[in-house]
One Martini backbone bead per residue (centre of mass of N, CA, C, O) as a GRO file, in nm:
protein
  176
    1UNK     BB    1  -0.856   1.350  -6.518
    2UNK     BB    2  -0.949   1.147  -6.270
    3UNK     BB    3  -1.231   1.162  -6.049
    4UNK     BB    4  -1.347   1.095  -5.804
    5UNK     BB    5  -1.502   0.798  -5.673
    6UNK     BB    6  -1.665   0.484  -5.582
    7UNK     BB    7  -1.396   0.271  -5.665
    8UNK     BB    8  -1.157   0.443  -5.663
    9UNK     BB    9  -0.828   0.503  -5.659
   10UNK     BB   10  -0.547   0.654  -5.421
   11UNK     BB   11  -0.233   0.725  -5.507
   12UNK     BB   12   0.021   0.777  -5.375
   13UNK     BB   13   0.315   0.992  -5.380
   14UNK     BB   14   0.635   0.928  -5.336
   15UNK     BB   15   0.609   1.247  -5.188
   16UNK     BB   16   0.466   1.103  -4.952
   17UNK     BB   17   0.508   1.167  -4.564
   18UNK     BB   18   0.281   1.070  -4.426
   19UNK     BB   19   0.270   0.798  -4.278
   20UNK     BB   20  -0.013   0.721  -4.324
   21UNK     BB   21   0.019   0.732  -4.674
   22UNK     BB   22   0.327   0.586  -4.752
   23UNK     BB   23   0.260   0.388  -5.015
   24UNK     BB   24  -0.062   0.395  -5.077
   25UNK     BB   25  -0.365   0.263  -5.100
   26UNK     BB   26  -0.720   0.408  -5.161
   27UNK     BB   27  -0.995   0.327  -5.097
   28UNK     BB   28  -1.331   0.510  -5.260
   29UNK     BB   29  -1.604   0.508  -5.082
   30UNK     BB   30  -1.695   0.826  -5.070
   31UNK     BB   31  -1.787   1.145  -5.284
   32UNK     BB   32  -1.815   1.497  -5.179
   33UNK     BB   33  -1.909   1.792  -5.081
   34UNK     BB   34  -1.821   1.701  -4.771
   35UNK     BB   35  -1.621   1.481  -4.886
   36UNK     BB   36  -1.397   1.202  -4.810
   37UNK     BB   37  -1.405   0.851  -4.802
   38UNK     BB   38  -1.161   0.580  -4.686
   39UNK     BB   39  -0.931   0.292  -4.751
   40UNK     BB   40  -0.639   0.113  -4.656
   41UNK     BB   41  -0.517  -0.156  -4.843
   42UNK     BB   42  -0.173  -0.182  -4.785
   43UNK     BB   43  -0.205  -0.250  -4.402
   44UNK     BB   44  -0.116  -0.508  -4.276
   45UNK     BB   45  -0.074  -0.579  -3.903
   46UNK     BB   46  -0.111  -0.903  -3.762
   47UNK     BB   47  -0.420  -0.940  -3.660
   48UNK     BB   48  -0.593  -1.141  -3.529
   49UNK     BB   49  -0.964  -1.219  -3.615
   50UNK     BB   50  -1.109  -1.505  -3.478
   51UNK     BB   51  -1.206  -1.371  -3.168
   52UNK     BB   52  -1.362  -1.115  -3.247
   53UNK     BB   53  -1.496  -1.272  -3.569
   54UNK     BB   54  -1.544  -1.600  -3.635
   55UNK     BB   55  -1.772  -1.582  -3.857
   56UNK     BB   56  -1.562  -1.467  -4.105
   57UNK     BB   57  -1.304  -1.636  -4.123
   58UNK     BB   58  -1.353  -1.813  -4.399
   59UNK     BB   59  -1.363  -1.499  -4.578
   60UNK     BB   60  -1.116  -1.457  -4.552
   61UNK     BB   61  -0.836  -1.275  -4.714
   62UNK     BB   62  -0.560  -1.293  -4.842
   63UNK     BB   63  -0.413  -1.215  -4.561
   64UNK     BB   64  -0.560  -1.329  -4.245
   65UNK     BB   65  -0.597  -0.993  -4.163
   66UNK     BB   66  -0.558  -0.719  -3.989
   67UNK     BB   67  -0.600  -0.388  -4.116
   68UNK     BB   68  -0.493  -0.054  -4.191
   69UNK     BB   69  -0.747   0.201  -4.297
   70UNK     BB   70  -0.659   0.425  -4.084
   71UNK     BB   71  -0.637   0.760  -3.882
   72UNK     BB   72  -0.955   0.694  -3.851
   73UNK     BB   73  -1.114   0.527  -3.618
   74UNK     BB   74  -0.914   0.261  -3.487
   75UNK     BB   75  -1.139   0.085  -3.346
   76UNK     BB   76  -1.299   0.062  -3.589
   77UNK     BB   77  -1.463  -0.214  -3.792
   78UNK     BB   78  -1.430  -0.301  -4.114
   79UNK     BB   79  -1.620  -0.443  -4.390
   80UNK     BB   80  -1.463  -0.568  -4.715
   81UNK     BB   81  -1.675  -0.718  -4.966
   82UNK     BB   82  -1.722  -0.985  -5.264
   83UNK     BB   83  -2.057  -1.080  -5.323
   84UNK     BB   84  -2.230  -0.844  -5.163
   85UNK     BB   85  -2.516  -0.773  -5.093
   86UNK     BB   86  -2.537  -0.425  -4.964
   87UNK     BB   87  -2.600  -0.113  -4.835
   88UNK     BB   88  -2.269  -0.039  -4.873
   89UNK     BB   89  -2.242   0.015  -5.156
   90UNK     BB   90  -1.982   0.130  -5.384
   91UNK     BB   91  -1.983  -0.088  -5.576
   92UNK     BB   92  -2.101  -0.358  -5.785
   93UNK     BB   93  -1.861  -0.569  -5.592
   94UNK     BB   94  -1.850  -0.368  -5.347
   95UNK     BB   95  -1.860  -0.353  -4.966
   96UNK     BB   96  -1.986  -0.287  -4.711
   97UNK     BB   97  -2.028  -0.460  -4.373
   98UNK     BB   98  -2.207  -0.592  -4.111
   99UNK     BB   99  -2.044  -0.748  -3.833
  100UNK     BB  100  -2.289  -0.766  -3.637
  101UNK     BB  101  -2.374  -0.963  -3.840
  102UNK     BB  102  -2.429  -1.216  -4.053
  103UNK     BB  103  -2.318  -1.358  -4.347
  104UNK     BB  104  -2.399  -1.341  -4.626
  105UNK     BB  105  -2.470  -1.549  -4.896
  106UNK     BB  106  -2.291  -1.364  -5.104
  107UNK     BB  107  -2.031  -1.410  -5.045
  108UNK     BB  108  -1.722  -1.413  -5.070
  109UNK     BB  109  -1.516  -1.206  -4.973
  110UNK     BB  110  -1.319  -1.024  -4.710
  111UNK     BB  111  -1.162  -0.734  -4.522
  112UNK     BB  112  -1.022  -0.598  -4.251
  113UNK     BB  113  -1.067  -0.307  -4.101
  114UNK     BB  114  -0.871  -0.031  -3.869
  115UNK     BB  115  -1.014   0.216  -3.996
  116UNK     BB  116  -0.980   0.533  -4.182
  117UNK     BB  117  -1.007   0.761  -4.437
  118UNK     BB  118  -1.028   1.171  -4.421
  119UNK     BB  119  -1.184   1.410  -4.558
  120UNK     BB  120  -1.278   1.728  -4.629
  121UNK     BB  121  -1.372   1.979  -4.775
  122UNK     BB  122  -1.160   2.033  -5.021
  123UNK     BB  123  -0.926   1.871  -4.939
  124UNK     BB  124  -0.875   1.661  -5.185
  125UNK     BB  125  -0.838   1.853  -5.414
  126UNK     BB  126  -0.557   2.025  -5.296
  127UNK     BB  127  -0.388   1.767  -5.309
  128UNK     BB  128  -0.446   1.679  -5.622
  129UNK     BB  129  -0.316   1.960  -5.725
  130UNK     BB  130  -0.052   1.865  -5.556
  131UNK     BB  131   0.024   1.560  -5.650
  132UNK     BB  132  -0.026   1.366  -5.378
  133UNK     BB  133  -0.267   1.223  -5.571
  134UNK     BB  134  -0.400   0.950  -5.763
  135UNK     BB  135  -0.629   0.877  -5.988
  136UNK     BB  136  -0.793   0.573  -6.030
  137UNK     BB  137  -0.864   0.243  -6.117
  138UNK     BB  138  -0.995  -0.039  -6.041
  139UNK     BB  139  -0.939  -0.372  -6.001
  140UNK     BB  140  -0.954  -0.716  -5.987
  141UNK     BB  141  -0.828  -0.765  -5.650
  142UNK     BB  142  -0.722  -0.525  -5.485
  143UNK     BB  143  -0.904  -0.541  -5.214
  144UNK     BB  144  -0.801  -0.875  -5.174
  145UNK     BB  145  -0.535  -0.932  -5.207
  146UNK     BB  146  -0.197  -1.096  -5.140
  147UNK     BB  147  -0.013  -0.847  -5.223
  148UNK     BB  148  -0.006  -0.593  -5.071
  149UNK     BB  149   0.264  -0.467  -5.040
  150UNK     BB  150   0.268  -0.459  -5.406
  151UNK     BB  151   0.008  -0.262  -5.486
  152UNK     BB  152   0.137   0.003  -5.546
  153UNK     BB  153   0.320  -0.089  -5.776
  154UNK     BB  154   0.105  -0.237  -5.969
  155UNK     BB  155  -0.041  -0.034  -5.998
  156UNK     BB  156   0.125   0.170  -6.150
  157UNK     BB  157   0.221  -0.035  -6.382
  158UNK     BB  158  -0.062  -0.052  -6.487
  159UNK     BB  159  -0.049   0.251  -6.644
  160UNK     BB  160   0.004   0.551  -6.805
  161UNK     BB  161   0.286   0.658  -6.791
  162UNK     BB  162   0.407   0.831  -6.567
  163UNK     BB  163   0.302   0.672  -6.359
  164UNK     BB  164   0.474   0.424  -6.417
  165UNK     BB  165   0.719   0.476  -6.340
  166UNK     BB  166   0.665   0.556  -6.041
  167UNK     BB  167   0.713   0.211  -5.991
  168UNK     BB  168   1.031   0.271  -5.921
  169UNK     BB  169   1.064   0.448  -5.716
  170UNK     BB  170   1.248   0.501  -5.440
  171UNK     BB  171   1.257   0.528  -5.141
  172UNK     BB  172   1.572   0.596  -5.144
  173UNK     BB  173   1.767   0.836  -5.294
  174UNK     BB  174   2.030   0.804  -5.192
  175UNK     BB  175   2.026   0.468  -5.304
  176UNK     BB  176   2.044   0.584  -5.629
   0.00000   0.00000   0.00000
């Protein structure tokens, strides 16, 4: 089993009914011993951000809208931005950027989240165990996608084995 690192995803399991992570997929910005933090990538909320972030709007990524990145601190706007050497660099490809600095010269697109999620310490490893969560590689274009709402069964299509099938579970078994 893949172990987490920043730059792996969290793909929900579909038997997770927590509302804040349902048939979710979570970029994994840092992993360690106190903890994991995380941004849901596949939740637009379609609110427009180009009254109070302008300088960025040429650099979103379709659909250009604020995203839902977790139930922690929503108040709080994140950019995760992809051929940006940032301080915030997750791994080689992507970063998170400071919103209130000018966007740097080495920009392709960025994408804005609203809030965050996080792990307490040994929370996510309890988690994995009970196989609410399955560890996966992120692909090129996942965390920037334009069919966000398709990301959960995508990623899992693309995996092997027992995880692709369950790209196929229905959302209501009742309608199976």
């Amino acid at each position: 089993m893949l172990q987490p690192a920043p730059g792996h995803l969290l793909i929900a399991s579909p038997l997770l009914e927590d509302p804040n992570f349902a048939r979710s997929v979570v970029l994994i910005g840092d992993h360690g011993p106190d903890g994991t933090f995380g941004i849901v990538l596949n939740r637009p909320l379609g609110i427009d951000t180009d009254d109070d972030l302008p300088e960025w709007t040429r650099w979103l990524a379709e659909p250009a809208t604020l995203f839902g990145g977790g139930p922690v601190a929503p108040e709080t706007i994140l950019g995760v931005a992809s051929g940006a050497e940032a301080e915030g660099a997750i791994d080689g490809e992507i970063a998170l950027v400071n919103l209130s600095e000018p966007p740097p010269a080495d920009l392709r697109q960025v994408r804005l989240f609203a809030g965050h999620a996080g792990w307490g310490a040994g929370q996510l490893a309890g988690e994995l165990a009970a196989e609410a969560w399955f560890v996966v590689h992120r692909a090129p274009g996942d965390v920037h996608t334009s069919e966000p709402e398709l990301l959960w069964r995508n990623v899992l299509r693309r995996q092997r084995g027992d995880l692709q099938l369950l790209s196929f579970y229905p959302r209501d078994l009742s309608l199976n």
